[in-house]
C-alpha positions as protocol buffer text, in pm:
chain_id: "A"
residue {
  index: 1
  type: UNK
  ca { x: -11937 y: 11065 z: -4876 }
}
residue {
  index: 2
  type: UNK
  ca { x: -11712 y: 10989 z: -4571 }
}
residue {
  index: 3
  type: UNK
  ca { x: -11719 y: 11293 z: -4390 }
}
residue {
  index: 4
  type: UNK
  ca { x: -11997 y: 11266 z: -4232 }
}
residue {
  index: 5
  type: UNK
  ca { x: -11941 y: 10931 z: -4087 }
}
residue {
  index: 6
  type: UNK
  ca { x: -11637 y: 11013 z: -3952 }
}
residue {
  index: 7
  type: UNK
  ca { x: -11761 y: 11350 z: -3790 }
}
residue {
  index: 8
  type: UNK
  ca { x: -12034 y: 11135 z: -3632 }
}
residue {
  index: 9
  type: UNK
  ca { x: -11772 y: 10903 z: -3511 }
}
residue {
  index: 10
  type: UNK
  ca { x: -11578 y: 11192 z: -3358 }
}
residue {
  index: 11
  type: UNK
  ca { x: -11866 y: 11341 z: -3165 }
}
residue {
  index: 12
  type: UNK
  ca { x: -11939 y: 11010 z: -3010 }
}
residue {
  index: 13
  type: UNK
  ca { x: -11657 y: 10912 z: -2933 }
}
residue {
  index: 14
  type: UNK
  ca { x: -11647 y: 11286 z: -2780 }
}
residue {
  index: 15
  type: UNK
  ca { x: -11925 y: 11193 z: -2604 }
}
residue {
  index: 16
  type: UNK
  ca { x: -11791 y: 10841 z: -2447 }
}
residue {
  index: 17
  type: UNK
  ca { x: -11492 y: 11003 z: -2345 }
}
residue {
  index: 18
  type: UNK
  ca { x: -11644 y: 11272 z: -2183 }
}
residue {
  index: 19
  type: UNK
  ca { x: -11928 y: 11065 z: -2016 }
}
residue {
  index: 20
  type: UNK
  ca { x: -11587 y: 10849 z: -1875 }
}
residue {
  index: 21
  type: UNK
  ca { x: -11470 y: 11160 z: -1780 }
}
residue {
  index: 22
  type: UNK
  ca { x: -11733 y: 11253 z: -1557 }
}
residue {
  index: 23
  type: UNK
  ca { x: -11776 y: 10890 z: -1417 }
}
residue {
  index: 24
  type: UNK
  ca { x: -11423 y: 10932 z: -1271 }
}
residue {
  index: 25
  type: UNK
  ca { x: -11448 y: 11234 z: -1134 }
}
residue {
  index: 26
  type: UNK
  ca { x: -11733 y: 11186 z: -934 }
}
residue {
  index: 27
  type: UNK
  ca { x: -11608 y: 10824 z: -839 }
}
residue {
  index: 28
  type: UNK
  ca { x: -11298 y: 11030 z: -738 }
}
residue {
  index: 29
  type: UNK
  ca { x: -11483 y: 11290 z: -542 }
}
residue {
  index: 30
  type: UNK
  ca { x: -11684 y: 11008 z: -397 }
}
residue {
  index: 31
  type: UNK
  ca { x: -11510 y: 10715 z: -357 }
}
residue {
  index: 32
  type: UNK
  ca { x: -11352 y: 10594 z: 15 }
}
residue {
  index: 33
  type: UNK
  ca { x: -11023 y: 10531 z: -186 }
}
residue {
  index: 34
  type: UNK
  ca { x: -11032 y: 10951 z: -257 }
}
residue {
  index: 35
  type: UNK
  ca { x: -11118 y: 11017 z: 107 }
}
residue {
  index: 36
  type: UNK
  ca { x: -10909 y: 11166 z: 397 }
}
residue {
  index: 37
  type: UNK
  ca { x: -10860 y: 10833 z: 624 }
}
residue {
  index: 38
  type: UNK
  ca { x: -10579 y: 10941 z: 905 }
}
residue {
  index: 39
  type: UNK
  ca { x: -10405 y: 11247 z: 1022 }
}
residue {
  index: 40
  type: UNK
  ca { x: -10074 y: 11299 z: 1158 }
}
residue {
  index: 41
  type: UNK
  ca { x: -10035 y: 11624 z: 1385 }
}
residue {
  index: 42
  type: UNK
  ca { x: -9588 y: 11715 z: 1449 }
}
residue {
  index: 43
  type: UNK
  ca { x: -9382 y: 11975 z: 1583 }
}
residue {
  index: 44
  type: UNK
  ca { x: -9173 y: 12139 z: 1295 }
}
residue {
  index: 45
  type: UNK
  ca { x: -8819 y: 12049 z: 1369 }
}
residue {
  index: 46
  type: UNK
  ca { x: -8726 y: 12465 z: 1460 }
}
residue {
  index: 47
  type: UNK
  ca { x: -9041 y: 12495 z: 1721 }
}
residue {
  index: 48
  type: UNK
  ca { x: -9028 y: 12538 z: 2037 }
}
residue {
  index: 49
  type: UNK
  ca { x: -9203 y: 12306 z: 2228 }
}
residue {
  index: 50
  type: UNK
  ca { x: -9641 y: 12342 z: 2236 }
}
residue {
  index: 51
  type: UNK
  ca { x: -9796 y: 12614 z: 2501 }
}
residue {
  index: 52
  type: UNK
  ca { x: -10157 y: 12534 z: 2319 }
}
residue {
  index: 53
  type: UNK
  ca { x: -10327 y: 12197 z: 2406 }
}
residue {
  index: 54
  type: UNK
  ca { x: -10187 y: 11921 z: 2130 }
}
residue {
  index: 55
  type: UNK
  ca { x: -10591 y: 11833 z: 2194 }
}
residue {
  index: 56
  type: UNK
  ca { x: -10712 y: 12150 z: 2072 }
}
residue {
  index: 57
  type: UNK
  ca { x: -10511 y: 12069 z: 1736 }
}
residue {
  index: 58
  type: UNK
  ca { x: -10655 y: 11738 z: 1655 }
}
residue {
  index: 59
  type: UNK
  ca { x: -11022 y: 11834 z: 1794 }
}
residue {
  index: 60
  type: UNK
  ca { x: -11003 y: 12053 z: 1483 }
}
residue {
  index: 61
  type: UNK
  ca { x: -10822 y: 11869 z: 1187 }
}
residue {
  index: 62
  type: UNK
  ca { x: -10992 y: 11572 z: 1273 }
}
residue {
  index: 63
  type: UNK
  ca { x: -11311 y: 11708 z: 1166 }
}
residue {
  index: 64
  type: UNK
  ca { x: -11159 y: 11634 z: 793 }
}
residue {
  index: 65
  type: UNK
  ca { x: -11172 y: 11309 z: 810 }
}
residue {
  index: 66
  type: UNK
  ca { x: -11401 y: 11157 z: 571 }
}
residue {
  index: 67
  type: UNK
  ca { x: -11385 y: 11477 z: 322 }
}
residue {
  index: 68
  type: UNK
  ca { x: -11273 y: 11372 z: 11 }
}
residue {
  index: 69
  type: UNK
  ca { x: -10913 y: 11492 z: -42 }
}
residue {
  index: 70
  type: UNK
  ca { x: -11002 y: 11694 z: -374 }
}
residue {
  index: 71
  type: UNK
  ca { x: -11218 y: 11894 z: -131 }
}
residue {
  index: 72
  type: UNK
  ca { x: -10973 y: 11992 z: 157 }
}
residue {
  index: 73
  type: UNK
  ca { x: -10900 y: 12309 z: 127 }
}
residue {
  index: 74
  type: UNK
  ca { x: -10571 y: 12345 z: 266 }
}
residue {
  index: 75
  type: UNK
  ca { x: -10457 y: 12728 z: 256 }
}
residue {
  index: 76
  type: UNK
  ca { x: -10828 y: 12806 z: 489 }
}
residue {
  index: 77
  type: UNK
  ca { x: -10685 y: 12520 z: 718 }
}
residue {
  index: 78
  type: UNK
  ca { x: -10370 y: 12679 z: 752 }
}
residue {
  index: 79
  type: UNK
  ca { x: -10550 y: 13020 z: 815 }
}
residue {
  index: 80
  type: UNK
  ca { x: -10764 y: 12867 z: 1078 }
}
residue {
  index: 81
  type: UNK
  ca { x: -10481 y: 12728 z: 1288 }
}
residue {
  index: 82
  type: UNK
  ca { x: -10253 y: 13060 z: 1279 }
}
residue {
  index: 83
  type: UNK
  ca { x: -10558 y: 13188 z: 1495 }
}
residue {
  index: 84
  type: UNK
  ca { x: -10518 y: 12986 z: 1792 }
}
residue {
  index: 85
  type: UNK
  ca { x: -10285 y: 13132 z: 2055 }
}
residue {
  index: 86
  type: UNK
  ca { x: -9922 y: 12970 z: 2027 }
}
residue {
  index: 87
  type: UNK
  ca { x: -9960 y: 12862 z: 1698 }
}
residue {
  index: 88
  type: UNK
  ca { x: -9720 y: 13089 z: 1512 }
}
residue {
  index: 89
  type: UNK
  ca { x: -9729 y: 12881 z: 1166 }
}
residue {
  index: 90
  type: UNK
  ca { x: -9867 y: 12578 z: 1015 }
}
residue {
  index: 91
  type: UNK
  ca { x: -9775 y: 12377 z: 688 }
}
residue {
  index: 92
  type: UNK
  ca { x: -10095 y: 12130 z: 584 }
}
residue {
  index: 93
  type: UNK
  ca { x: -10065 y: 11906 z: 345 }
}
residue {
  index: 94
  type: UNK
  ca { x: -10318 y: 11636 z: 143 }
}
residue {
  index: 95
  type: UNK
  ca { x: -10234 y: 11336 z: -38 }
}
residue {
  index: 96
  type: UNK
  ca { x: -10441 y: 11090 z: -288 }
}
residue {
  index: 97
  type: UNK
  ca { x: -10364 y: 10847 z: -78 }
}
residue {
  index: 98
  type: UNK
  ca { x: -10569 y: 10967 z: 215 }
}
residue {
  index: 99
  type: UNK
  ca { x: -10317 y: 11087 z: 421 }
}
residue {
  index: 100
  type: UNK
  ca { x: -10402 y: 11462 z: 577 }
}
residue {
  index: 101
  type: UNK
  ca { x: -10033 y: 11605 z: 714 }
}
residue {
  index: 102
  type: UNK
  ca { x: -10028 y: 11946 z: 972 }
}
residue {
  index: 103
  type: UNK
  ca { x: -9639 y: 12004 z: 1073 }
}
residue {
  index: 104
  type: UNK
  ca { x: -9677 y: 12341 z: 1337 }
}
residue {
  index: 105
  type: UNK
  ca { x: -9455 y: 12580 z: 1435 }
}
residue {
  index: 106
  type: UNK
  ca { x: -9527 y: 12743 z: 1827 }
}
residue {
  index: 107
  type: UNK
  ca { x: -9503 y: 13088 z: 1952 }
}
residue {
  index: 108
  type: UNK
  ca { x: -9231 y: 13074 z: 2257 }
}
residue {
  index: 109
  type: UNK
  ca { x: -9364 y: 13172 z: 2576 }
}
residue {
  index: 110
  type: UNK
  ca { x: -9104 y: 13468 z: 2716 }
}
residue {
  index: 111
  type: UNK
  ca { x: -9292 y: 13545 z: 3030 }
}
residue {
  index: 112
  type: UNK
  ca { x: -9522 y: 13477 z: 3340 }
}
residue {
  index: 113
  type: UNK
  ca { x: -9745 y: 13730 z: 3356 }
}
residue {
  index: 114
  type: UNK
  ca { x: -10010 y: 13674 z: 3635 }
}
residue {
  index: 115
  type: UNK
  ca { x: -10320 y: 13835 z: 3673 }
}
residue {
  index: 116
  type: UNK
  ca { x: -10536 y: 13780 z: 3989 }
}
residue {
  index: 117
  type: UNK
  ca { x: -10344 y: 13529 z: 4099 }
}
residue {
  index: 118
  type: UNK
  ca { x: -10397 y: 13287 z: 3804 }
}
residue {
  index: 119
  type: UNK
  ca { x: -10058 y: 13333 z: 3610 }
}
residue {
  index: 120
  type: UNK
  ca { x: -10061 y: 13360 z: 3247 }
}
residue {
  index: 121
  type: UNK
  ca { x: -9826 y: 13226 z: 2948 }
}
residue {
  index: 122
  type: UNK
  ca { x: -9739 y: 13509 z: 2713 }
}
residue {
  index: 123
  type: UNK
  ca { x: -9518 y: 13554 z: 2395 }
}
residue {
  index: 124
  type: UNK
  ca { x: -9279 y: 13839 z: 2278 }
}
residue {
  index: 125
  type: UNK
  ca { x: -9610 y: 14032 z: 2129 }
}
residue {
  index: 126
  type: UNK
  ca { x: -9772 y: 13993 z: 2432 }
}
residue {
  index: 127
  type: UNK
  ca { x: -10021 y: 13731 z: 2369 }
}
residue {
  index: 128
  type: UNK
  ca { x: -10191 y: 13510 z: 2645 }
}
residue {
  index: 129
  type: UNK
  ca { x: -10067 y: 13215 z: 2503 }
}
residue {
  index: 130
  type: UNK
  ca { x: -10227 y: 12933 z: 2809 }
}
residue {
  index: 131
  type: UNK
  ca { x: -10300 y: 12989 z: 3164 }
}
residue {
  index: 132
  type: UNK
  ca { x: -10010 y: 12836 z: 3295 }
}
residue {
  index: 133
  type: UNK
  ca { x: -9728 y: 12859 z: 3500 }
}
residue {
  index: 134
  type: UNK
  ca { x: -9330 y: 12806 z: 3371 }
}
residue {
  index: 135
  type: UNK
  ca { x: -9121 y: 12855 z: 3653 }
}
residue {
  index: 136
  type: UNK
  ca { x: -8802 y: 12780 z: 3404 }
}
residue {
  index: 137
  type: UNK
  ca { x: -8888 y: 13122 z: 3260 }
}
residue {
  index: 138
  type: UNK
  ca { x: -8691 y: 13450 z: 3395 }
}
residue {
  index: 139
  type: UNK
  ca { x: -8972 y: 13691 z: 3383 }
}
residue {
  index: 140
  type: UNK
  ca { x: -9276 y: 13674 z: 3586 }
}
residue {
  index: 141
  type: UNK
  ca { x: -9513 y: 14016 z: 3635 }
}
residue {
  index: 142
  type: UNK
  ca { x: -9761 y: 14083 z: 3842 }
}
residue {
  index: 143
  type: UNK
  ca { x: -10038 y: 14261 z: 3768 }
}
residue {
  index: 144
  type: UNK
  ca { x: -10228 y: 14381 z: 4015 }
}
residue {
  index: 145
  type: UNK
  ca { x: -10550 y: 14456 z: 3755 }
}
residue {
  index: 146
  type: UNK
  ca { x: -10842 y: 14233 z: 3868 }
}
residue {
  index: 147
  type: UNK
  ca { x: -11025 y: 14101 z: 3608 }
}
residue {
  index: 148
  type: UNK
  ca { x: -11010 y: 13730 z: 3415 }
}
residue {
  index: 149
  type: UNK
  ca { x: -10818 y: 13725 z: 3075 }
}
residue {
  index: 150
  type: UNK
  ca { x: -10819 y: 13475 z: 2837 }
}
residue {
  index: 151
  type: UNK
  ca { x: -10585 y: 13300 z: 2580 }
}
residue {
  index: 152
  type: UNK
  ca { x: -10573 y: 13521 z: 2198 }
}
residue {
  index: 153
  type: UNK
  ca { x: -10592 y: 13883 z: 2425 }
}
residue {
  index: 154
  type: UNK
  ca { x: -10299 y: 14100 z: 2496 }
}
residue {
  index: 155
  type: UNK
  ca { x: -10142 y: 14249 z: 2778 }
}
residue {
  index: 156
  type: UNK
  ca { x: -9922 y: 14564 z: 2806 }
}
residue {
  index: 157
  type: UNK
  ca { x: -9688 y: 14531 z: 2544 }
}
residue {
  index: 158
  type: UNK
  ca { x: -9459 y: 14797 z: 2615 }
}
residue {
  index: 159
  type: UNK
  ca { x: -9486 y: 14714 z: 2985 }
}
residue {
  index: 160
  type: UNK
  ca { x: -9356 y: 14375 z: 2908 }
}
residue {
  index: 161
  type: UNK
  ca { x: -9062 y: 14520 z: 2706 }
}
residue {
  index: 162
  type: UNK
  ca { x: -8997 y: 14795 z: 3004 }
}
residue {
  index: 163
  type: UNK
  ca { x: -8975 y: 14473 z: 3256 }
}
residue {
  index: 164
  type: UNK
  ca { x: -8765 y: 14234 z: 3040 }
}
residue {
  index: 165
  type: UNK
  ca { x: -8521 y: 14580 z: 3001 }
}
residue {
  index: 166
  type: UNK
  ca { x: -8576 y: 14576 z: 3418 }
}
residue {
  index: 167
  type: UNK
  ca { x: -8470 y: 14247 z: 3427 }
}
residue {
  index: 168
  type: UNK
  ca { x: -8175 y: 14236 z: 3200 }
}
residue {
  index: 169
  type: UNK
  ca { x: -7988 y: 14536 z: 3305 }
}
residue {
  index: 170
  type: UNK
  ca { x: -8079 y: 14575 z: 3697 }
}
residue {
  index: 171
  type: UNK
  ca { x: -7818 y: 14284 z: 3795 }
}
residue {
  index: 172
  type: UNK
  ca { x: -7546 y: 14510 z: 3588 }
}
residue {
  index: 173
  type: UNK
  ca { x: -7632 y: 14739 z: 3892 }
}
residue {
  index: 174
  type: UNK
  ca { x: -7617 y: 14438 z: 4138 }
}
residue {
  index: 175
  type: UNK
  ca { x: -7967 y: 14475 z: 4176 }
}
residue {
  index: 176
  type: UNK
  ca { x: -8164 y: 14124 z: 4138 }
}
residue {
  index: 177
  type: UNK
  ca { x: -8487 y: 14121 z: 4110 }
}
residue {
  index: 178
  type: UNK
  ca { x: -8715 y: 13914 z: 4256 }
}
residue {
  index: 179
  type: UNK
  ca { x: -9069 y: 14047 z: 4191 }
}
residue {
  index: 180
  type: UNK
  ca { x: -9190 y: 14304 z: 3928 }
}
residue {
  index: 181
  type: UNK
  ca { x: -9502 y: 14424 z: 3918 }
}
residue {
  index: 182
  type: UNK
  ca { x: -9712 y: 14616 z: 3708 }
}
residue {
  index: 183
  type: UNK
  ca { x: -10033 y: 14829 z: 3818 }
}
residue {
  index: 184
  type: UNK
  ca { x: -10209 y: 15065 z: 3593 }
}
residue {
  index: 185
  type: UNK
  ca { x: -9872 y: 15174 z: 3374 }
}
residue {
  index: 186
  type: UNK
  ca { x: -9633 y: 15179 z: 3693 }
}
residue {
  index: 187
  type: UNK
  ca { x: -9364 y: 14919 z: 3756 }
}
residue {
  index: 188
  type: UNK
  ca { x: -9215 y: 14833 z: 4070 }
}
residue {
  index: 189
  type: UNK
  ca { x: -8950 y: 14625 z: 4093 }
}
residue {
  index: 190
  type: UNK
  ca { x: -8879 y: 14390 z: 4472 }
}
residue {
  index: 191
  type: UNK
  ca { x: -8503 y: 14317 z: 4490 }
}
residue {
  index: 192
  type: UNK
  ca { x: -8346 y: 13961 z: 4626 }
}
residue {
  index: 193
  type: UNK
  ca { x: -8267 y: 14172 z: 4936 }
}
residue {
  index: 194
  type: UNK
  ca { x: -8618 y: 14292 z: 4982 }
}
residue {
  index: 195
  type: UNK
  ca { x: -8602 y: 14672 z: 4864 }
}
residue {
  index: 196
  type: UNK
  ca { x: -8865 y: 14797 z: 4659 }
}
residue {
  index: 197
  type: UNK
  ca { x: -8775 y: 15056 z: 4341 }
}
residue {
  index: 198
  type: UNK
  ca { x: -9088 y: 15250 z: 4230 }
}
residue {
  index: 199
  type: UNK
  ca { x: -8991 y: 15313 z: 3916 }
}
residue {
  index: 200
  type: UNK
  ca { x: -9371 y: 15494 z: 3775 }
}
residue {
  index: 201
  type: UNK
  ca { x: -9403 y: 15492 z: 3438 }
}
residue {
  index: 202
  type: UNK
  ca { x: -9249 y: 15257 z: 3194 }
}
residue {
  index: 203
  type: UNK
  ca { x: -9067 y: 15538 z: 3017 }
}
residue {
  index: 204
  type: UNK
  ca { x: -8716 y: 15722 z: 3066 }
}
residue {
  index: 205
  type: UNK
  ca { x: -8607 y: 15388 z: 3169 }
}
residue {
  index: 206
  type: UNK
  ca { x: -8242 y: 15456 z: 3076 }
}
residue {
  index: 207
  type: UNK
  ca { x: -8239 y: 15781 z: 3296 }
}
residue {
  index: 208
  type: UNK
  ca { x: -8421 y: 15599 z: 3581 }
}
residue {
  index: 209
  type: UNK
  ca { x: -8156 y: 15325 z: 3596 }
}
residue {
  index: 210
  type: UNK
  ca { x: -7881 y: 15567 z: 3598 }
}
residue {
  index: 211
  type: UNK
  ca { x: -8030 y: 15755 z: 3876 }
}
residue {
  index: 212
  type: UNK
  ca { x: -8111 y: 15430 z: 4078 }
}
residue {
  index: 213
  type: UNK
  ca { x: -7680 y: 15385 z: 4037 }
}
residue {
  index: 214
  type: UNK
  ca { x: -7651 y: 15698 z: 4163 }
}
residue {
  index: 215
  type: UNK
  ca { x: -7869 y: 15602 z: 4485 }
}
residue {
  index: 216
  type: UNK
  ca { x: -7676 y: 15303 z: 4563 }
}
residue {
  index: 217
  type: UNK
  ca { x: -7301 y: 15424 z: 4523 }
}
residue {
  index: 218
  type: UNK
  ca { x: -7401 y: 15756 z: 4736 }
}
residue {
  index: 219
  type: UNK
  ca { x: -7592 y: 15506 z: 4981 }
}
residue {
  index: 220
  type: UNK
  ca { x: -7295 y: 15300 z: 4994 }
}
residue {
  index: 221
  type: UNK
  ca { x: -7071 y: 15552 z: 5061 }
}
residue {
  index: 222
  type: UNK
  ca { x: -7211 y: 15649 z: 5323 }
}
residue {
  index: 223
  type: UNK
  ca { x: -7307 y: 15300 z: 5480 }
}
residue {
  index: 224
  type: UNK
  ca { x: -7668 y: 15334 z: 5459 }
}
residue {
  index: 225
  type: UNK
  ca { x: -7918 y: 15056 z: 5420 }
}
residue {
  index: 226
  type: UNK
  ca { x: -8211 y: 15144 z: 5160 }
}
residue {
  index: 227
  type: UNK
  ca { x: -8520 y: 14996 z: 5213 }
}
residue {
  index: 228
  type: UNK
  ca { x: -8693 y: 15158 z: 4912 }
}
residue {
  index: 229
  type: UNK
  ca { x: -8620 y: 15375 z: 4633 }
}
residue {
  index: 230
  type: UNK
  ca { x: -8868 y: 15645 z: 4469 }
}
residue {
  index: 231
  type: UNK
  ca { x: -8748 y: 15696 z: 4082 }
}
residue {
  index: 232
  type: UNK
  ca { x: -9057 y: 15867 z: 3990 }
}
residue {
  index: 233
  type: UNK
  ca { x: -8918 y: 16187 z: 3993 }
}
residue {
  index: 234
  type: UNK
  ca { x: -8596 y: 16089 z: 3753 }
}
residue {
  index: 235
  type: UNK
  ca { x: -8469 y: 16428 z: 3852 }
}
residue {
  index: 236
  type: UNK
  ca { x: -8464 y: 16410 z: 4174 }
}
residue {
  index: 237
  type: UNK
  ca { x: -8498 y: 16061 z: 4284 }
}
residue {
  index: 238
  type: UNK
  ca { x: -8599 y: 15956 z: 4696 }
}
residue {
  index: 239
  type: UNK
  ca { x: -8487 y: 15703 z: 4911 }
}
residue {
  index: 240
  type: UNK
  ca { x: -8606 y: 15587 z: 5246 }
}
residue {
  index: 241
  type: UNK
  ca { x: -8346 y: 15355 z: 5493 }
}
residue {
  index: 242
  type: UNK
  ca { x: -8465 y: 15096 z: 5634 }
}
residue {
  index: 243
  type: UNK
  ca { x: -8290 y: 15198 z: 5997 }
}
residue {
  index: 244
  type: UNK
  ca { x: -8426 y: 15540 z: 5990 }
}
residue {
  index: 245
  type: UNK
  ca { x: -8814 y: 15495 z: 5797 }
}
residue {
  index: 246
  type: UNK
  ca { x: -8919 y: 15831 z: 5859 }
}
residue {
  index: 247
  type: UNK
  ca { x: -8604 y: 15985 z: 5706 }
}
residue {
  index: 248
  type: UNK
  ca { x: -8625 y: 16076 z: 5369 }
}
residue {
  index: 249
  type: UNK
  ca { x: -8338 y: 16123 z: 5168 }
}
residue {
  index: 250
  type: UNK
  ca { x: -8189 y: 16267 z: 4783 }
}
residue {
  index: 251
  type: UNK
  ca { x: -7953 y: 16238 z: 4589 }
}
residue {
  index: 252
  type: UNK
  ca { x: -7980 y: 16665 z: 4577 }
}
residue {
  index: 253
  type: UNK
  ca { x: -7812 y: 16639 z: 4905 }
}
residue {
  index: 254
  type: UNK
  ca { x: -7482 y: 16727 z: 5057 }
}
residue {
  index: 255
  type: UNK
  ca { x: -7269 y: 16423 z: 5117 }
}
């Protein structure tokens, strides 16, 4: 006889707590108190410092505020952040108490490469990063392509890696140099004493500098003054002097 009664008790009081169930849930999803109230945008501690626009950053998590926290979804944040050039990582994080945290980590820019004359900000996988100019950095190219590029496309990639090789190893031949440029898979390189190495393609580097060593120590030895330096032939390499233009010279030579 009091089965029933207390089965009937049980399903309502089923029913109460599942009716105060839903009350709180959609006074959490819905209440101010649940909401996403102010945003805090920081460096991680092992970034470099920002190439993209700290602006850019904010314009786009502060469209969050006012979602209700439960709602934030945090990994498509993340996602949508990694896709703006120089952002190389981002940790988001949501609390109940309102608080929306983005800590970033930027791509390092490792070059200058300018284009037209507007110079560019790229990073080690040869991403336009900003159009902007760093004169602290080592590497600058030119390229002589004309056409406008913007930030999230890619230059030459191997081109970039056959100049910062240039650039490392040319001063172990005393060779400085002071412009590089880059036109349609050819690099030149302009020395702090004004002599331009062709050096063509961006491959056979490593044979090309040896050859360029070659140049110099026979040029040396025999006091000449070289105004430019053909390596496009690694074989056989050419050199012009800049007191005798019209003379062309090898290494094939006699002495």
């Amino acid at each position: 006889m009091t089965t029933e009664p207390r089965i009937w008790h049980l399903h309502l009081l089923s029913l109460v707590i599942a009716g105060l169930a839903t009350i709180l849930l959609v006074w959490m999803l819905t209440s101010p108190v649940m909401k996403v109230r102010n945003i805090t945008v920081h460096r991680a501690a092992s970034s470099p410092p920002p190439v993209v626009s700290a602006e850019r950053i904010e314009s786009f998590v502060g469209q969050f505020v006012g979602a209700s926290v439960f709602r934030v979804d945090t990994a498509a944040i993340r996602e949508e952040l990694q896709e703006i050039p120089g952002v190389a990582d981002a940790l988001v994080d949501v609390s109940v108490d309102g608080h929306l945290t983005v800590t970033i980590a930027y791509d390092a820019p490792v070059a200058n490469w300018i284009i037209g004359g507007q110079s560019y900000l790229v990073d080690a996988d040869g991403q336009i990063l900003a159009a902007r100019y760093r004169p602290d950095l080592e590497l600058t190219i030119e390229d002589t392509a004309v056409r406008e590029a913007v930030p999230g496309e890619h230059v030459n990639l191997p081109a970039l890696l056959a100049a910062y090789q240039l650039q490392s190893n040319l001063p172990l031949l005393r060779v400085f140099p002071n412009r590089i440029q880059y036109a349609a898979g050819n690099l030149t390189v302009i020395d702090h004493s004004g002599r331009e190495l062709r050096f063509g393609s961006i491959d056979q580097l490593e044979p090309k500098l040896v050859a360029l060593q070659a140049v110099l120590e026979r040029a040396t030895r025999r006091g000449e003054r070289i105004a430019s330096v053909d390596l496009r032939p690694v074989d056989r390499p050419t050199y012009r002097t800049s007191n005798a233009p019209p003379l062309i010279s090898t290494i094939g030579d006699s002495p």
